[in-house]
C-alpha positions as CSV (number, residue, x, y, z in Angstrom):
1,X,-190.5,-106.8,89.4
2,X,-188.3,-109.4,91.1
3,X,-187.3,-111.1,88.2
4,X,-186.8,-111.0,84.3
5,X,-189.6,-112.3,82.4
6,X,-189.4,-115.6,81.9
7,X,-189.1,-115.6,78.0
8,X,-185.7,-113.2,78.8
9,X,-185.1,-116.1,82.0
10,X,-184.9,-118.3,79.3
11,X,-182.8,-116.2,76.2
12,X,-180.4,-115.9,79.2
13,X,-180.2,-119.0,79.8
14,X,-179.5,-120.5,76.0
15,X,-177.0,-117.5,75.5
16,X,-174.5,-118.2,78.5
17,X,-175.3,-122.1,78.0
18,X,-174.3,-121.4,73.6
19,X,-171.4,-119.5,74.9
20,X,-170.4,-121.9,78.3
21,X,-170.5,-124.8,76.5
22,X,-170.9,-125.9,80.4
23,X,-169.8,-129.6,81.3
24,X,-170.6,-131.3,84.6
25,X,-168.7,-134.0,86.3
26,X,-170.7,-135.7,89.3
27,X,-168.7,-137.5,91.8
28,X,-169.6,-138.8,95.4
29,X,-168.2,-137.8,98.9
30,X,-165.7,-140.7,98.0
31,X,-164.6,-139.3,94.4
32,X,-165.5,-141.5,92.5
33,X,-167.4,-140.3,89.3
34,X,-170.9,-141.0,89.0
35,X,-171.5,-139.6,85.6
36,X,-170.6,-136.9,82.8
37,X,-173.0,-134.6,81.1
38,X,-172.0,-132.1,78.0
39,X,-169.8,-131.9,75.4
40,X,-166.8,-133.4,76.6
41,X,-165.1,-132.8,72.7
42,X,-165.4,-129.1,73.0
43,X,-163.0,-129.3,75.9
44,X,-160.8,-131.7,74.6
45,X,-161.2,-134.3,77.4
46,X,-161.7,-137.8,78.2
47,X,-164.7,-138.2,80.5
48,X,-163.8,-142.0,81.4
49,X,-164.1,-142.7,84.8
50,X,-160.0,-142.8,86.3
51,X,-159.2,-140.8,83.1
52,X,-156.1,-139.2,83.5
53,X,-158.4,-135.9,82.7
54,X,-160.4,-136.6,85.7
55,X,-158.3,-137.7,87.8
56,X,-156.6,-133.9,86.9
57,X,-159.9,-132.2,87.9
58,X,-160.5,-133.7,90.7
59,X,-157.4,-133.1,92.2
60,X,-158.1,-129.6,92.2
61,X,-160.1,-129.8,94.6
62,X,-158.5,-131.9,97.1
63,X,-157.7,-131.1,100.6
64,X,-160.1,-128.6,100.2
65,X,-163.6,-128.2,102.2
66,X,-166.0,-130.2,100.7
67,X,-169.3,-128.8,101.6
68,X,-167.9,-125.5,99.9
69,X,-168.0,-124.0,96.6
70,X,-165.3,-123.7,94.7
71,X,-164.1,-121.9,91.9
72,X,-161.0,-122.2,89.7
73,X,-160.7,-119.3,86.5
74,X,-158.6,-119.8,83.2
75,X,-157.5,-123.5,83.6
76,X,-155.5,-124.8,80.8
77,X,-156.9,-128.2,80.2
78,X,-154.8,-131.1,78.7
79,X,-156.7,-130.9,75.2
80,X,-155.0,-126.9,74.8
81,X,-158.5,-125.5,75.6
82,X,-158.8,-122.9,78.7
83,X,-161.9,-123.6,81.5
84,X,-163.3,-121.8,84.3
85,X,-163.4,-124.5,86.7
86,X,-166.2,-124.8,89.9
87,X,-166.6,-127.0,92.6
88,X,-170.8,-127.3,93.4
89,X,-171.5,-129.5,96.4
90,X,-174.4,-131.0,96.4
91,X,-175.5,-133.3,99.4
92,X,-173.6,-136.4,99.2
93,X,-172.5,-135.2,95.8
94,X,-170.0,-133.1,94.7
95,X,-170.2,-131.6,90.9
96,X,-167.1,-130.4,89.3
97,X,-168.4,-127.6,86.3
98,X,-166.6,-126.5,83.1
99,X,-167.3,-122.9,81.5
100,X,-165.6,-122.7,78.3
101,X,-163.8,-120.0,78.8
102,X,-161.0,-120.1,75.7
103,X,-162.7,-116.7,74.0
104,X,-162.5,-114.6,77.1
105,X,-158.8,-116.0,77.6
106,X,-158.2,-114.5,73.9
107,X,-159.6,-111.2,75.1
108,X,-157.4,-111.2,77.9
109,X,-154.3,-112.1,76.5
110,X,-155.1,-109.9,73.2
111,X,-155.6,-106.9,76.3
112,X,-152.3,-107.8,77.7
113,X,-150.3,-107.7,74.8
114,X,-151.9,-104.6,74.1
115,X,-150.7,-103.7,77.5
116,X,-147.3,-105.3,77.2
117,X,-146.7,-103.1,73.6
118,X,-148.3,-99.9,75.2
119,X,-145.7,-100.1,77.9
120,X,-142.6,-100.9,75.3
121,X,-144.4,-98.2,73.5
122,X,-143.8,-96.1,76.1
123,X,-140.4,-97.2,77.3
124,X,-139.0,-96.5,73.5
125,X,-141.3,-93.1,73.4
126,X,-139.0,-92.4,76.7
127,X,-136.1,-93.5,75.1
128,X,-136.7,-91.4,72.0
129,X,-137.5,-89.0,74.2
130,X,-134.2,-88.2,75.7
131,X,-132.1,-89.4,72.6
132,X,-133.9,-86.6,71.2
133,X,-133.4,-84.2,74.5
134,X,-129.9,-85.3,73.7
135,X,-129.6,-84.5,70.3
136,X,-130.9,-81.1,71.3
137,X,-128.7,-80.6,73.7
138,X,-125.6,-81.7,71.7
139,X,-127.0,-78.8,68.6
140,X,-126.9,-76.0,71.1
141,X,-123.2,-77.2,72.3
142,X,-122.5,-77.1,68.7
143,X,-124.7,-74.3,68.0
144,X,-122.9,-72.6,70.6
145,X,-119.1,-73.8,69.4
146,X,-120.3,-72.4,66.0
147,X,-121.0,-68.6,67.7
148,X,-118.1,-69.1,69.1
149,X,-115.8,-69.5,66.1
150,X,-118.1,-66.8,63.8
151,X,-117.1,-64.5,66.7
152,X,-113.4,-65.5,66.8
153,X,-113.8,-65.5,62.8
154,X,-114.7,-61.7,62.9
155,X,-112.3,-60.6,65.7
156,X,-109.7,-62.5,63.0
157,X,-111.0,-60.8,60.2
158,X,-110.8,-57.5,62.0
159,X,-107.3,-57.8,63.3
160,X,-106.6,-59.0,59.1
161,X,-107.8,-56.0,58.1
162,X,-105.7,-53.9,60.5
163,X,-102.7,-56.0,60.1
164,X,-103.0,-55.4,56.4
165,X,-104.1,-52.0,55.7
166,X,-101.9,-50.5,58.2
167,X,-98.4,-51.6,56.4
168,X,-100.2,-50.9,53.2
169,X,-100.6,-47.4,54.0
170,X,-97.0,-47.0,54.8
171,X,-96.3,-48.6,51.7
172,X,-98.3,-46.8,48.9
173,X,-97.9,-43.4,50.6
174,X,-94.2,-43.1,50.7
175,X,-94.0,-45.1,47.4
176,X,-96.1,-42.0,46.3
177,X,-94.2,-39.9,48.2
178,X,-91.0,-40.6,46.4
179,X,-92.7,-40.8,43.3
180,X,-93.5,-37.3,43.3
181,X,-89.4,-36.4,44.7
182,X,-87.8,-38.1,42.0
183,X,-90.0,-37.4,39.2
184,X,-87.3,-36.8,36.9
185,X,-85.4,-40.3,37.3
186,X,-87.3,-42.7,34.8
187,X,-85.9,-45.9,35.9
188,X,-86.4,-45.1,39.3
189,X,-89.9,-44.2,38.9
190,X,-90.5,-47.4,36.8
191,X,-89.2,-49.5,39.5
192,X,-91.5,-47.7,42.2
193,X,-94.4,-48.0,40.0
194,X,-93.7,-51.6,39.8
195,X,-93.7,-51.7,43.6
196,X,-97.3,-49.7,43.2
197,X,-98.5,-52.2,41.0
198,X,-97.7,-55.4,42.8
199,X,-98.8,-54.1,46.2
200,X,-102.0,-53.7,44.8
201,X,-101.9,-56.7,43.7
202,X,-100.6,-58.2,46.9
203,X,-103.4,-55.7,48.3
204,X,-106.3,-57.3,46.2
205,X,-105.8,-61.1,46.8
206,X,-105.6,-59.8,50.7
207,X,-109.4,-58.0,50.0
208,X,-110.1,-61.3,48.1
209,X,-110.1,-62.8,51.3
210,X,-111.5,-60.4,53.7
211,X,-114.1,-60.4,51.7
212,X,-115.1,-63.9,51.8
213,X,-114.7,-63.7,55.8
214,X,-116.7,-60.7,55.8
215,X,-119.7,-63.2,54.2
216,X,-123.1,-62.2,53.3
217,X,-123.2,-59.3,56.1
218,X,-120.1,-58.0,55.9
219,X,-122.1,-54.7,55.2
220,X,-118.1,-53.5,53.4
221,X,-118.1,-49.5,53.2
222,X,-118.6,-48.2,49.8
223,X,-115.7,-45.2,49.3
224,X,-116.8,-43.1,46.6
225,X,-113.4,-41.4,44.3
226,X,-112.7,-40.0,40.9
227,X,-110.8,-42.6,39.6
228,X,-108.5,-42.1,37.0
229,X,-109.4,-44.9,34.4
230,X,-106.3,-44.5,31.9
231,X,-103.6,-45.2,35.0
232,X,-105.9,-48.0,36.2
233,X,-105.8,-49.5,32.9
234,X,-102.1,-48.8,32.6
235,X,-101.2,-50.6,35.9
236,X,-103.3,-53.3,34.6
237,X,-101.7,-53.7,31.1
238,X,-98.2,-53.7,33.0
239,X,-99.1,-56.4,35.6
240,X,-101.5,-58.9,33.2
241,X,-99.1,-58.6,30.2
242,X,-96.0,-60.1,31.1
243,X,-98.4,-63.4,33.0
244,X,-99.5,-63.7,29.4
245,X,-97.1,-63.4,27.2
246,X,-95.3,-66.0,29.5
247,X,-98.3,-68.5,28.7
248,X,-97.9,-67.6,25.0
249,X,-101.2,-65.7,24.7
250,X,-102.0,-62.6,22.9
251,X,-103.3,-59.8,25.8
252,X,-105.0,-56.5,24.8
253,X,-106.9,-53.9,26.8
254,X,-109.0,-51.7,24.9
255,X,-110.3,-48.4,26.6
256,X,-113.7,-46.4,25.4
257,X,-114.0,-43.6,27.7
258,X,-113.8,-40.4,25.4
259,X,-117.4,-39.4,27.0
260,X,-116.8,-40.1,31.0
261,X,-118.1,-38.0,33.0
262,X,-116.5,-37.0,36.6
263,X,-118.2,-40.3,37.4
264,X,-117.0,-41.6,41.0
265,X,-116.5,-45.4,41.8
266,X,-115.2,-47.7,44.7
267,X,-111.5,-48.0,43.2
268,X,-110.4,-50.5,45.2
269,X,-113.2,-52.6,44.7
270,X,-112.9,-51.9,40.9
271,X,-109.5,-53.1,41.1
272,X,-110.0,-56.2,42.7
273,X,-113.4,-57.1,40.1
274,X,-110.7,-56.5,37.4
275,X,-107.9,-58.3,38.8
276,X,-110.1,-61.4,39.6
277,X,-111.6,-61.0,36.1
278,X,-107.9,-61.0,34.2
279,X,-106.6,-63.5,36.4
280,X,-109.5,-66.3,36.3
281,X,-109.2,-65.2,32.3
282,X,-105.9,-66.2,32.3
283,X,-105.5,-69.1,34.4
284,X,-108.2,-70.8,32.4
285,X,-106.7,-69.9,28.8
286,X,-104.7,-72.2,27.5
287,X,-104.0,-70.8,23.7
288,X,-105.6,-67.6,22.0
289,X,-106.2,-64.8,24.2
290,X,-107.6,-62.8,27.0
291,X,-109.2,-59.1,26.5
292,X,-110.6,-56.6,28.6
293,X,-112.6,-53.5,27.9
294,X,-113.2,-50.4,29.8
295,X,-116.3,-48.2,28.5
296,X,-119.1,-46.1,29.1
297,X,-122.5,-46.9,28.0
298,X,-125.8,-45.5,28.6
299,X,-124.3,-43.8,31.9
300,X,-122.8,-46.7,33.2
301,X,-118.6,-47.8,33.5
302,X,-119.0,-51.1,31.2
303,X,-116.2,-53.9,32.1
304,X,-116.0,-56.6,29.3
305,X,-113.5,-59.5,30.0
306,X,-113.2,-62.1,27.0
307,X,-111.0,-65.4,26.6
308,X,-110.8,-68.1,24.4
309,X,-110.5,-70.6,27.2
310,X,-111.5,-73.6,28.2
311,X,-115.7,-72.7,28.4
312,X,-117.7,-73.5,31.1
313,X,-120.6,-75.8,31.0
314,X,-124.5,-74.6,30.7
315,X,-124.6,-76.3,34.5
316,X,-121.9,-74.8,35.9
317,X,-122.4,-71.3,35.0
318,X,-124.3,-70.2,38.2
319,X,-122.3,-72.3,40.4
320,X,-118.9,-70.4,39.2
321,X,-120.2,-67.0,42.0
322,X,-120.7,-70.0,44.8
323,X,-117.2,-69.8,46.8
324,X,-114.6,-72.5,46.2
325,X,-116.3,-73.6,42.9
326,X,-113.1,-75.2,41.4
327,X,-115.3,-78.4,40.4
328,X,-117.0,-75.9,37.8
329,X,-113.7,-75.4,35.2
330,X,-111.7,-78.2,35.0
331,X,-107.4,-78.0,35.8
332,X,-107.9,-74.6,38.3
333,X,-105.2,-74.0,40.9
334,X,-107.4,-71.4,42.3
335,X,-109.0,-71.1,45.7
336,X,-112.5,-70.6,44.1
337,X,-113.4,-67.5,45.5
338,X,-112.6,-65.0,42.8
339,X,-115.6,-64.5,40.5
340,X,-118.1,-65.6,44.4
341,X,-115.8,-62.2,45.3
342,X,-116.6,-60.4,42.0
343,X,-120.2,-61.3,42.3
344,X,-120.7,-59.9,45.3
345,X,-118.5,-56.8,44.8
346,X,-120.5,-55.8,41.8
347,X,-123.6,-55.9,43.8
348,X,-122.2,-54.2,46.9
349,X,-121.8,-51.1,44.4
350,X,-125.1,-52.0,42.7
351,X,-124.5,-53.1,39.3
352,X,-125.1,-55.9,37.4
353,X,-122.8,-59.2,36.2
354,X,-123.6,-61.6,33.1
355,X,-121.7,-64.6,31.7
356,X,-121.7,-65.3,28.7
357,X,-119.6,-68.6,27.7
358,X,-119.2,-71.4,24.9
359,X,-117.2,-75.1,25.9
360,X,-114.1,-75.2,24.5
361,X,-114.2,-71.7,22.8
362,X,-114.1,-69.6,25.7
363,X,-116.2,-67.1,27.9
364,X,-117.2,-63.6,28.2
365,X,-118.0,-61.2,31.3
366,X,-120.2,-58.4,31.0
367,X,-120.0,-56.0,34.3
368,X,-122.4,-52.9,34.3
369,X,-121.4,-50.5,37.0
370,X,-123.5,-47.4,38.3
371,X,-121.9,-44.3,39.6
372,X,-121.7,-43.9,42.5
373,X,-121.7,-40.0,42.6
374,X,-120.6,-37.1,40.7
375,X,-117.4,-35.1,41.2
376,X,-118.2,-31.5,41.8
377,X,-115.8,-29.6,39.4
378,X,-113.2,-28.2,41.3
379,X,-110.4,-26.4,39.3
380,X,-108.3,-26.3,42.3
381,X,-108.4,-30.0,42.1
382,X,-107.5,-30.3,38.8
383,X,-104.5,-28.0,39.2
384,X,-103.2,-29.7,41.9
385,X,-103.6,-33.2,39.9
386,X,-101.7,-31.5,36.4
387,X,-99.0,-29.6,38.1
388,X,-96.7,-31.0,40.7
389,X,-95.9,-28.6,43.6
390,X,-99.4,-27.1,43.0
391,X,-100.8,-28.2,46.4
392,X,-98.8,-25.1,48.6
393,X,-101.0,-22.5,46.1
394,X,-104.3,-23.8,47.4
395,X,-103.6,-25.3,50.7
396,X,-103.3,-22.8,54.1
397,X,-101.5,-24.5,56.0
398,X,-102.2,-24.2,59.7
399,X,-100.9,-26.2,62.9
400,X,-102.1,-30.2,62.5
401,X,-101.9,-33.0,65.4
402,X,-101.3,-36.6,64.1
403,X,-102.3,-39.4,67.0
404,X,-101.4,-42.6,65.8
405,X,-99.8,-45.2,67.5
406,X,-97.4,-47.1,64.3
407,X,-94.7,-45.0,63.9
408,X,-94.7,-45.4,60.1
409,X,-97.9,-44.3,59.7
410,X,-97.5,-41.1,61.7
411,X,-93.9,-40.6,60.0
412,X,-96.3,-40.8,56.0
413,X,-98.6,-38.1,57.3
414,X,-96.4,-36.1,59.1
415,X,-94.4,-35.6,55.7
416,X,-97.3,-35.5,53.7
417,X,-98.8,-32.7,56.1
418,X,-95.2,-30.7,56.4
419,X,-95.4,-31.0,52.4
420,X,-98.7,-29.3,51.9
421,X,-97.4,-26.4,54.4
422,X,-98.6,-27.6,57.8
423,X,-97.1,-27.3,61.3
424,X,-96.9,-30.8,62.9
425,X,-97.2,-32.6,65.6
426,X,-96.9,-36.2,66.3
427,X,-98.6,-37.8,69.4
428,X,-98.6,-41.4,70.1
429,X,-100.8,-41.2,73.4
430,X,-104.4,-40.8,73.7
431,X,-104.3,-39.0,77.1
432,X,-101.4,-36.6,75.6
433,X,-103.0,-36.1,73.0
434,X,-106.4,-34.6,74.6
435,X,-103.9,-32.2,76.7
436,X,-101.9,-30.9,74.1
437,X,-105.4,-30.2,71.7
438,X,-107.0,-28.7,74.9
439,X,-104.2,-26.5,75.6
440,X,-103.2,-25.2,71.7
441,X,-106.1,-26.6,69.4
442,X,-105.1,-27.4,66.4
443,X,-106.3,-26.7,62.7
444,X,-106.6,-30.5,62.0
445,X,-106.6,-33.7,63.7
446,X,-105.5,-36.8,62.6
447,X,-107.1,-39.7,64.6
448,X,-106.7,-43.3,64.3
449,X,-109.0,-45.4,65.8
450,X,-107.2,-48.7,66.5
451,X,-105.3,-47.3,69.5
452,X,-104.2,-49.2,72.7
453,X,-106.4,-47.6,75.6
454,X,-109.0,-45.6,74.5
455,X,-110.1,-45.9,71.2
456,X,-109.7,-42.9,68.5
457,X,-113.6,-42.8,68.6
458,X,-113.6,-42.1,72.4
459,X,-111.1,-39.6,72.1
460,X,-112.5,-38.0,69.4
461,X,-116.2,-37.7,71.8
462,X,-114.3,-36.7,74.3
463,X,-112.0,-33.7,72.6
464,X,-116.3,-32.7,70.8
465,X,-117.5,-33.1,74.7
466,X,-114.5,-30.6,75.8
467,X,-115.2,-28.4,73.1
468,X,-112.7,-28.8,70.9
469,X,-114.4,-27.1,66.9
470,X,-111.4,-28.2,64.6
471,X,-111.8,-30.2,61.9
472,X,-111.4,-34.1,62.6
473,X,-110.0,-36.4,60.5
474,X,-110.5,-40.4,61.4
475,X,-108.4,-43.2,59.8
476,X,-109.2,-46.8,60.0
477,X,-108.3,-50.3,58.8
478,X,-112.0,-51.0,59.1
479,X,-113.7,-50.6,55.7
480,X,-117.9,-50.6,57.0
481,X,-120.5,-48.6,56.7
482,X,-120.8,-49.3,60.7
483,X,-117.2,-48.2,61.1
484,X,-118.0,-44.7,59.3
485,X,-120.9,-44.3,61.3
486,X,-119.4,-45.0,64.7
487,X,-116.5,-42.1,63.9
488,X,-119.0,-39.6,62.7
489,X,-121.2,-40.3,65.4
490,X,-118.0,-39.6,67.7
491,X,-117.6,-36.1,66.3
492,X,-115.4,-37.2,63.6
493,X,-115.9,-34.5,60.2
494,X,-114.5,-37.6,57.6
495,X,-113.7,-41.0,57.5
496,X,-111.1,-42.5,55.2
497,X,-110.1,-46.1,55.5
498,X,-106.8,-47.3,55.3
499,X,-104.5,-48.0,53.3
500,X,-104.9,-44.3,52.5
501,X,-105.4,-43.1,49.2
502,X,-102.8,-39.4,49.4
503,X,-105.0,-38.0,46.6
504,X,-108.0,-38.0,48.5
505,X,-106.3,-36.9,51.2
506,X,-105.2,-33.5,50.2
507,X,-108.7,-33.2,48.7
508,X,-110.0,-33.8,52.8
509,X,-107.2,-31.3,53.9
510,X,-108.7,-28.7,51.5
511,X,-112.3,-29.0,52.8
512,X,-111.0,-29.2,56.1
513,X,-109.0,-26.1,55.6
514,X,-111.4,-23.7,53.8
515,X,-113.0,-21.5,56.0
């Protein structure tokens, strides 16, 4: 077939002529227009002959070749319509068509505004892009600069710790020492008990904020002792009582403990929950009183601490164990760590905390504390703890090696160890240390671990490694579970932390003395 059928032919032909709206302008070889056919209206022209319209068509095609056809797309006409323009020649005659052509010029523009918004699309997409790569880049600088300051924050913490608990050992064990020397001056025992008491104190607000350093993963070493409850209490009632009597407020602490067994608890942690507890108590009392209760209930050490304070409101009473909650009681001096400290103390040695609290009549704090283990009875113990001087009838004795680098420290446990009947050496030096044990082992060795040099733990492996069987004792300003477990792992035979509670270190220098 070499054409369409003629009834398509002519559908063809009324479609594009609909859709042309096609107007013909006939002029003669000398221009001048012979006649118009079409709708001139449609294109918004004036067909007159030396219109300026026609005049504008027809010079479109001047100067160019006349016998030629011509053809001229998307020409804005004078009436704001848009032609495709042709030059037909025809003979002596030269027709000038106009296709309407103002729909397809929508399409096109519509296309290239499409085009032009696709491309500031994509320019902003690209700007976005690397704002964003940016952004990134700026979070892992700060990202970075936050690793950075949580690892300086631990080293900190760290050095705290040691900076802290090594004086503090100094402290409570010749304060203990002297204690036991002068037992029969009054006064002066008074006045070294009241050194005790405030070093504790001075102790707990330090652990107050280790603690918080420590944060969420601070993973803090539980240490297990048979506390003695009464003298707790005692030290308590002497260092509370005078704060309140000074704000005018009645002060009582109330003890229930007839059926305690040789429970064991963290006492250093139990003397920080109560000295947070007593002091928030008191800071936020402003007439009445502040109580405290020690007990023991359904196998459990019960701590109740009652005031008739200020109250806290029902939508501030979880927010008081967030840190630096001061917005949650009104008037506090406080840092706002004590009860977040508390909270997380109590959990650390598994127990349980509830609040109970009225506005403007005052609150109540309910503590629930496991054991944490039993004391085996030991009536070797028990003499030593009821009759002073008792210690030389149970203890051997034997030749013990001290290596620690703070002379005070070495000085406490070389008199403690000469007091309990031992032969002892001090040694400063890591190196010296591992020649004189090689060469005369000792009984017992004393082993700090923050040493200059090589640590205590890598003496300690090395002195196991050498074969060296005595009995090990490692002491650290580092209260973790990690800690312990890197000086066992050594070769070490006990951990204590520092500062050093005396007591329980006899009870190590009896274990590690019996055969």
């Amino acid at each position: 077939m070499n054409g369409f059928p003629a009834a398509v032919e002519r559908y063809i032909e009324r479609v594009l002529r609909e859709r042309a709206s096609p107007l013909m302008l006939s002029f003669d070889r000398n221009w001048v227009m012979l006649e118009a056919l079409g709708d001139a209206a449609r294109f918004g022209i004036d067909t007159a002959a030396g219109s300026p319209d026609v005049e504008l068509l027809r010079d479109l095609f001047l100067g160019l070749p006349p016998g030629e056809a011509h053809d001229f797309p998307f020409v804005s006409l004078p009436g704001g319509g848009t032609s495709h323009v042709h030059g037909v020649p025809d003979g002596e005659l030269f027709h000038v068509l106009l296709l309407d052509a103002s729909e397809e010029f929508a399409r096109l523009r519509s296309q290239q505004q499409l085009g032009h918004e696709a491309e500031l699309v994509s320019q902003e997409k690209s700007k976005a892009l690397a704002r964003l790569r940016q952004i990134r880049g700026e979070l892992e600088n700060q990202r970075s600069r936050l690793e950075e300051a949580n690892a300086l924050k631990n080293a900190l913490i760290a050095t705290l710790s040691h900076e802290f608990r090594t004086p503090l050992t100094s402290i409570f064990g010749y304060v203990h020492l002297l204690e036991r020397r002068i037992s029969t001056d009054i006064s002066a025992l008074q006045a070294l008990r009241a050194l005790r008491r405030n070093a504790t104190y001075l102790f707990a607000l330090a652990e107050n904020l280790l603690e918080y350093g420590r944060g969420e993963s601070g993973a803090t070493l539980l240490n297990p002792s048979a506390v003695d409850l009464p003298a707790l209490a005692a030290d308590l009632e002497a260092m509370f009582r005078p704060l309140a009597e000074d704000k005018g407020l009645a002060f009582a602490l109330e003890l229930d403990l007839a059926a305690v067994p040789n429970a064991l608890f963290d006492e250093i942690k139990l003397r920080q929950i109560l000295i947070n507890l007593l002091s928030n108590a008191l800071r936020y009392t402003l007439r009445g009183e502040v109580r405290a209760r020690l007990a023991w209930e359904n196998a459990r050490l019960v701590i109740e601490v009652r005031d008739t304070g200020i109250g806290i409101p029902p939508d501030y009473r979880e927010r008081v164990f967030t840190p630096f909650n001061r917005g949650a009681q009104h008037g506090s001096k406080g840092a706002g760590l004590g009860l977040s400290i508390v909270k997380r103390l109590v959990e650390q040695m598994h127990g349980e905390i509830h609040l109970s609290s009225e506005l403007g009549v005052g609150s109540t704090f309910r503590i629930a504390l496991p054991a944490l283990g039993q004391a085996t009875a030991n009536p070797i113990a028990r003499e030593f703890a009821d009759i002073p001087g008792a210690t030389e009838r149970w203890l051997k004795g034997g030749r013990a090696v001290v290596l620690d680098d703070d002379p005070d420290v070495s000085g406490l446990l070389a008199l403690l160890l000469s007091d309990l009947g031992f032969e002892v050496e001090v040694v400063a030096d890591v190196a010296q240390t591992v020649e004189r044990v090689r060469a005369d082992p000792p009984q017992v060795l004393l082993v700090d671990v923050e040493l200059p040099g090589l640590s205590g733990n890598a003496a300690v492996y090395q002195l196991r490694s050498q074969g060296y069987a005595g009995r090990i004792v490692t002491l650290s300003a580092t209260a973790t579970e990690d800690a312990r477990n890197a000086a066992l792992a050594a070769g070490a035979d006990f951990y204590m932390t520092k500062p050093i509670n005396l007591e329980q270190l006899v009870r190590v220098l009896q274990r590690a003395t019996v055969p």
